[in-house]
Structures are given as structure tokens and as C-alpha cells.
C-alpha positions in Angstrom: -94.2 -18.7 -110.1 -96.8 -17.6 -112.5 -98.2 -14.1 -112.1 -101.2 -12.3 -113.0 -102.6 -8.9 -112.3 -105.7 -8.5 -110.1 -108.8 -7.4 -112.0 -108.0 -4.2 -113.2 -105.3 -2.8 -111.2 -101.8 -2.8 -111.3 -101.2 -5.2 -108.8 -99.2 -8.5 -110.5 -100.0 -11.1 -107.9 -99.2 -15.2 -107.6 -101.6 -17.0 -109.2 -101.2 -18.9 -105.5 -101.8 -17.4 -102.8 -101.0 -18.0 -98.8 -104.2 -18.0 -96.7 -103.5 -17.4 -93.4 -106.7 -18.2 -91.7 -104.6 -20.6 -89.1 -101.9 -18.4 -88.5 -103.1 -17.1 -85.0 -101.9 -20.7 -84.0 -98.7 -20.4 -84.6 -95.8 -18.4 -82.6 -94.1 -15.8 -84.4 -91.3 -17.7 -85.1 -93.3 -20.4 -86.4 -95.6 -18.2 -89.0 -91.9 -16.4 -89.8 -91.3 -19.4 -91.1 -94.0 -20.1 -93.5 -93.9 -16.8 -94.3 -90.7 -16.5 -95.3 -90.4 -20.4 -96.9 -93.7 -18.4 -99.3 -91.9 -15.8 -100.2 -88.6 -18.0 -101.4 -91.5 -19.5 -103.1 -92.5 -16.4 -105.3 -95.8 -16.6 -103.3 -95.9 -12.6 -102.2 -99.5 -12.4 -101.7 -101.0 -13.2 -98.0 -105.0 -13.4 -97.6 -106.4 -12.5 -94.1 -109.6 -11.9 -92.4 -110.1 -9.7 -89.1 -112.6 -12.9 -88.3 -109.9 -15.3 -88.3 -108.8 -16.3 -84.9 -111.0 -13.6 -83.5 -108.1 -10.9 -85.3 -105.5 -13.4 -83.6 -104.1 -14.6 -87.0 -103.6 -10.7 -87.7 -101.7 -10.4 -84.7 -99.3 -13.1 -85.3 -98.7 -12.0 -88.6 -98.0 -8.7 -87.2 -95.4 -10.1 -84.9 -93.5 -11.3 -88.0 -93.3 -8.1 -89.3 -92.2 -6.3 -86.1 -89.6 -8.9 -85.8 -88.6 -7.3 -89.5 -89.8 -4.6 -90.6 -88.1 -4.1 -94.0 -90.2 -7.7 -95.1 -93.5 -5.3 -95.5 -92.0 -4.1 -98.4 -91.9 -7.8 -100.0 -95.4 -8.3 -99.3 -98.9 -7.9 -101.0 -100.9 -8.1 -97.8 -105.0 -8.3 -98.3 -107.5 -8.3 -95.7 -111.7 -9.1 -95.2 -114.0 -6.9 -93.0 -117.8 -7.0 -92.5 -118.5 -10.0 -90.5 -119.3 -9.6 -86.8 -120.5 -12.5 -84.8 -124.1 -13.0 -85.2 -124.6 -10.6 -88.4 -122.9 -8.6 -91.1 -121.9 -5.5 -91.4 -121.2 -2.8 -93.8 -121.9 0.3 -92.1 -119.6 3.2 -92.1 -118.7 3.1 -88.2 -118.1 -0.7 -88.4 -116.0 -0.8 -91.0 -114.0 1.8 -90.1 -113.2 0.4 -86.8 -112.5 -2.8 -88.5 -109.6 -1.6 -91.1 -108.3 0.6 -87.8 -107.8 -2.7 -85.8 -106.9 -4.8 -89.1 -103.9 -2.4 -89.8 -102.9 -2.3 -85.8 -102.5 -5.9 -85.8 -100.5 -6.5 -88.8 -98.5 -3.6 -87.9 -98.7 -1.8 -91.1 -99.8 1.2 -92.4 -101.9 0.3 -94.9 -103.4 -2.5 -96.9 -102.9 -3.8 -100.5 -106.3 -5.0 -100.9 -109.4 -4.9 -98.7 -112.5 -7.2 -98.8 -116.6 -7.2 -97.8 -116.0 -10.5 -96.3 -120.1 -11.4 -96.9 -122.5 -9.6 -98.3 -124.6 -7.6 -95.8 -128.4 -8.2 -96.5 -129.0 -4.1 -95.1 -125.7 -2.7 -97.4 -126.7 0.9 -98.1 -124.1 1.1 -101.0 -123.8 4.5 -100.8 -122.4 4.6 -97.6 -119.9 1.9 -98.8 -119.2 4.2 -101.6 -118.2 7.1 -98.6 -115.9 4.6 -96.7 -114.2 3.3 -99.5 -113.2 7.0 -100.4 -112.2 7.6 -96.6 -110.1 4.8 -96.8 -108.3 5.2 -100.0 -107.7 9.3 -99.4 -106.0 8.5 -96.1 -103.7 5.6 -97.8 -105.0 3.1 -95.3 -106.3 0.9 -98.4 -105.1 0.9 -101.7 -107.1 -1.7 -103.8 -110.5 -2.8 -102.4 -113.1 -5.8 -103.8 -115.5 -8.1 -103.0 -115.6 -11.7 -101.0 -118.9 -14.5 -101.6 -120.5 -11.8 -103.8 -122.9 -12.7 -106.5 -123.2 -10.1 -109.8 -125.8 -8.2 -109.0 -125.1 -7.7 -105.1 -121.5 -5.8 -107.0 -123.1 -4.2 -109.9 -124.9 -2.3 -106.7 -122.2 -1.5 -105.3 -120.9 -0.8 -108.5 -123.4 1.9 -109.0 -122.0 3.7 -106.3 -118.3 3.2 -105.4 -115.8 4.6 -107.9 -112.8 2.5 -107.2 -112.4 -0.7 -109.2 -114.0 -4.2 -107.6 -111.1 -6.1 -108.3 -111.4 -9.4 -106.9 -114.7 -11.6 -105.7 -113.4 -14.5 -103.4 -115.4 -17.5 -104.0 -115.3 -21.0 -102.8 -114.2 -23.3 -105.8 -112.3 -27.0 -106.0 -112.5 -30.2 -107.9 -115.5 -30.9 -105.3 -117.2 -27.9 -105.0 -118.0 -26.8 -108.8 -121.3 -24.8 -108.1 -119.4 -22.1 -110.6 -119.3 -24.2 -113.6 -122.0 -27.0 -113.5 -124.6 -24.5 -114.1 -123.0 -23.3 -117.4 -122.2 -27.0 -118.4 -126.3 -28.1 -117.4 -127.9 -25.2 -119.3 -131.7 -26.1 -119.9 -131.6 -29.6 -118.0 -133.5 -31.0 -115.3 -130.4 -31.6 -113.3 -130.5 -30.6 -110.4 -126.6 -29.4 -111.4 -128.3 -27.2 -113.6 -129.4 -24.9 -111.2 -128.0 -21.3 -111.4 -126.8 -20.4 -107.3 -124.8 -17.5 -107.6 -126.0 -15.5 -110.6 -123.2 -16.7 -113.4 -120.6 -15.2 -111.5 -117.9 -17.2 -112.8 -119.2 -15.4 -117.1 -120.1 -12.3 -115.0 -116.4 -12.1 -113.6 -115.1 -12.3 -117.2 -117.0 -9.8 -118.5 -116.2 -7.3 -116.0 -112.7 -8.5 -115.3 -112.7 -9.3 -111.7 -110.2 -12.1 -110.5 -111.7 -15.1 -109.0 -110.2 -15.8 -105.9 -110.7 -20.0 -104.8 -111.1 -20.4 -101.5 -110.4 -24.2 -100.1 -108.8 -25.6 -103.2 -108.7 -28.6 -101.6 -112.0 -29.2 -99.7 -115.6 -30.2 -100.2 -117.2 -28.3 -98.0 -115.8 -28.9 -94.6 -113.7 -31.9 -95.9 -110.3 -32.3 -97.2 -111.0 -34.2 -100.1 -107.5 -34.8 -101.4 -105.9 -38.0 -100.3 -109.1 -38.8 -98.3 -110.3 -42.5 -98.6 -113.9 -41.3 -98.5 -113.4 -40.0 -102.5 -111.5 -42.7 -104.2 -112.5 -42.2 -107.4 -111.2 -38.3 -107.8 -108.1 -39.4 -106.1 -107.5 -42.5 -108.4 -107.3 -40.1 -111.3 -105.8 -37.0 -109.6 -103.2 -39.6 -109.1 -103.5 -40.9 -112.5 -102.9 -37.2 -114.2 -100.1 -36.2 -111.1 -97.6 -39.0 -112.5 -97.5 -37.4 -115.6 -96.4 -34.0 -114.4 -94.2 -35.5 -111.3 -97.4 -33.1 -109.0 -98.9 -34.7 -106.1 -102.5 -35.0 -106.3 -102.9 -31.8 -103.8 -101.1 -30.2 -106.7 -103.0 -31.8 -109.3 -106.7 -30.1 -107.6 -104.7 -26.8 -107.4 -103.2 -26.9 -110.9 -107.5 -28.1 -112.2 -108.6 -24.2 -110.6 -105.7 -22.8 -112.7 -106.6 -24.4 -116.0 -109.5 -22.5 -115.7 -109.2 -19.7 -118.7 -110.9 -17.5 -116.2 -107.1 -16.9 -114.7 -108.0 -17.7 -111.1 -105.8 -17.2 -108.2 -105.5 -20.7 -106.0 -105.9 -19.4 -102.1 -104.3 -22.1 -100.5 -104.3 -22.3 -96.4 -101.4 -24.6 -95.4 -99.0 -23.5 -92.4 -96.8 -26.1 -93.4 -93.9 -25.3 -95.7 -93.6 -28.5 -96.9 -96.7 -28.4 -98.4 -96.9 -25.0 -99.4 -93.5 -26.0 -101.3 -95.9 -29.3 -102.9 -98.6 -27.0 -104.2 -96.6 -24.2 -105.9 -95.7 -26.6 -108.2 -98.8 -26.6 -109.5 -98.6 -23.1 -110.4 -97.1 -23.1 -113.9 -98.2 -26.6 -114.9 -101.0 -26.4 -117.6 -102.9 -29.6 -117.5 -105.0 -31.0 -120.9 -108.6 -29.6 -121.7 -109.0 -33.4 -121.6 -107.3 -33.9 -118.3 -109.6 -31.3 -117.0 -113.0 -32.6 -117.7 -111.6 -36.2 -116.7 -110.9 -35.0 -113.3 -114.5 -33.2 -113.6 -116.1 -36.5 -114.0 -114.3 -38.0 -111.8 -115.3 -35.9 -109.0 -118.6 -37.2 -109.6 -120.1 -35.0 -112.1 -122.0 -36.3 -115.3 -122.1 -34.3 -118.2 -125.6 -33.8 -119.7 
């Protein structure tokens, strides 16, 4: 499994990652074992969200530890906080409460990384700046960043909070390419030209914050992989799979990683056997050809 630190700390993650937004409907013998088949995988690194399940995906995961406790020490365990039904949320009592019940759930002391799940449009970044301190004085978070965040919206926080941003989790497959069509239409009429997020993808370069893809296999709500409704990107995933032995679920995951940007692939399967299917895509390095055929084939033209 191919590894790569997180922005700029020291943390030397997969460059696939579990997300475990489905776990809460599993037993705890079930998520033990998808947790477990991941980490005979190499894949160490498990993405939650207090929001998922309503905190019950937490709880299940927390289960798994309790059942053995020594397997926290195996683990890179990151979390989101900030949403709340109806709004979001970054004040200091909110958030707070949120990492409190985060860490009860899981059943551990403290988190790898912690994430602003959306940005909130009434952030007062100082007060971001005082719970981030809270949090990382008392151990109960030891790497923090950002999730759906465009550049300005963390340079502000920037200003501000003195630990590193390390990671901005952003939605990104062979389908949903918002991050690089606007660099690929500069100065067109295209409607693919538009800039919707503030050249996060240069901006994340720059700065060195890792790029987190969330739903490498979607397009928007859909599973596009293997999905009769998008024969052509599936003709040539296929195409490009057969000549790495990947299936084409691999083949979308191993596009994201191509990428120079050095993206981590969050993948959210609670089956092992898939799980097992995509890792392989993890140190496959597909063609700078291959990649902008499988651009094209999702339906993209280039100007």
C-alpha cells in the first residue's frame, strides 16, 4: 500500500482510505470485520463524521475497539464536526460538545485528525482559533483540517489558528471533475470553464494541504462505476483495467491517484471484498495518456 504524509504533518497515511459513513449499519462483529480485513490491507486510516448515522457509525466503531482495545494503537482514526441539522456550526460550545461525544463513541481518547465538516457562513475564526488550542492542549485532537473548504474560507482561518490545516476533503471522481475542468477551460466560454471553488485543487499545492476525494466512485448521488446509465466511461475504464488486471472500480480510484496533487482516495465500502478490489489500485500508476482518455470519456471535451 502506498503511503503519503498528510499536508504537513508527520502523519504517513494510505493513499486509500476507509470511509465509514455506513458503519452504524453494521453489528460490531460485522464492522470488526471490515475493519480488520483494512487493516490486513495496509489501509490504517478510517474517516468518520459525528453526522453519520446520527453519531451511530461512531458508536459501532467504538464497539470494535472495546471488543479490542490494543487495535487503537493500529489505527489513524479522523473525524468531522460542525454540521447540526438545519445549520452549521463552528462555535466554541458546539464544537466542543461535538469532539466530547465524537471521542465517547469511538471509545478513544483522542483523535488523529479532526475536521470543519462545512463551512459555517457565521465562522468567527478567532474563536476557531481558541477551540483548536483547547483541543490540542488537552490531547483530545492531534492534527486538525478542513472538509468542502474553498481557499479563501482557510486562508481565514489561516489568519487565525496556529496549527497546520492539513487536509481539505473535497468531492472528486472520474464524474465529478469540478477541480480540474476549470484549469483545463481557462478563458473559454464553456460553461466547464467556470471557476466553483476558488482553484482549490493549485491552492492545495501551493500550501500543501492533502486533497482528500470523497465518493471516488459517484456522480453525485450515483454510482457511476459499472452502471449502464454511463457506458461510455465504463467501456474504457474497462478498456484501461485489462491492462493492469484492476477492475474498473479500481481503475476510477487508481485516475484520483494519478493525480500529481498526491490525493488520498476515501473510499466507503463495508464490504471486504471490495475494499480488497480497490486497494489494488493503490500503487498502480496509470499513463498521462490513459488519464485524459478516461477524462474524455467521462464526457468532457477539451477546449
Amino acid at each position: 500500500m502506498k503511503r503519503l504524509f498528510l499536508g504537513k504533518s508527520e502523519l504517513l497515511v494510505p493513499n486509500i482510505g476507509l470511509g465509514c459513513m455506513s458503519m452504524g449499519k453494521l453489528s460490531p462483529e460485522e464492522a470488526s470485520k471490515v475493519i480488520n480485513n483494512a487493516l490486513d490491507l495496509e489501509i490504517d486510516f478510517f474517516d468518520l463524521a459525528d453526522i453519520y448515522g446520527g453519531g451511530k457509525a461512531e458508536e459501532t466503531f467504538g464497539k470494535v475497539i472495546e471488543m479490542n482495545p490494543s487495535i487503537r494503537e493500529r489505527m489513524l482514526i479522523q473525524s468531522k464536526a460542525g454540521i447540526r441539522k438545519g445549520s452549521y456550526d463552528f462555535s466554541k460550545e458546539h464544537l466542543l460538545t461535538s469532539v466530547d461525544g465524537i471521542l465517547k463513541r469511538l471509545q478513544t481518547d483522542y483523535l488523529d485528525v479532526l475536521l470543519l465538516h462545512r463551512p459555517d457562513a457565521l465562522v468567527e475564526p478567532e474563536i476557531v482559533a481558541e477551540v483548536f488550542d483547547e483541543l490540542e492542549k488537552s490531547g483530545k485532537v492531534r492534527n486538525f483540517g478542513v472538509s468542502n473548504h474553498n481557499p479563501n474560507q482557510i486562508e481565514l482561518l489561516k489568519r487565525y489558528v496556529k496549527q497546520p490545516l492539513i487536509v481539505n476533503q473535497m468531492q472528486f471522481s472520474v464524474m465529478h471533475t469540478g477541480m480540474v475542468d476549470a484549469g483545463i477551460n481557462v478563458n473559454t466560454k464553456s460553461d466547464s470553464g467556470i471557476n466553483r471553488d476558488g482553484e482549490i485543487l493549485d491552492y492545495s499545492r501551493l500550501e500543501d494541504i492533502t486533497l482528500q476525494a470523497w465518493s471516488p466512485i459517484k456522480s453525485g448521488g450515483d454510482i457511476f462505476v459499472d452502471n449502464e446509465n454511463y457506458p461510455e466511461v465504463n467501456d474504457k475504464l474497462k478498456e484501461i483495467g485489462e491492462r493492469y488486471g484492476l477492475s474498473n472500480s479500481a481503475v476510477a480510484i487508481a485516475w484520483i491517484l494519478r493525480h500529481p496533487a498526491n490525493m488520498q482516495a476515501i473510499v466507503g465500502t463495508m464490504t471486504p471484498e471490495r475494499l480488497t478490489d480497490y486497494a489494488k489500485a493503490s500503487e498502480v500508476r496509470i499513463t498521462h495518456d490513459e488519464w485524459y482518455e478516461i477524462y474524455r470519456a467521462a464526457g468532457n471535451k477539451l477546449p
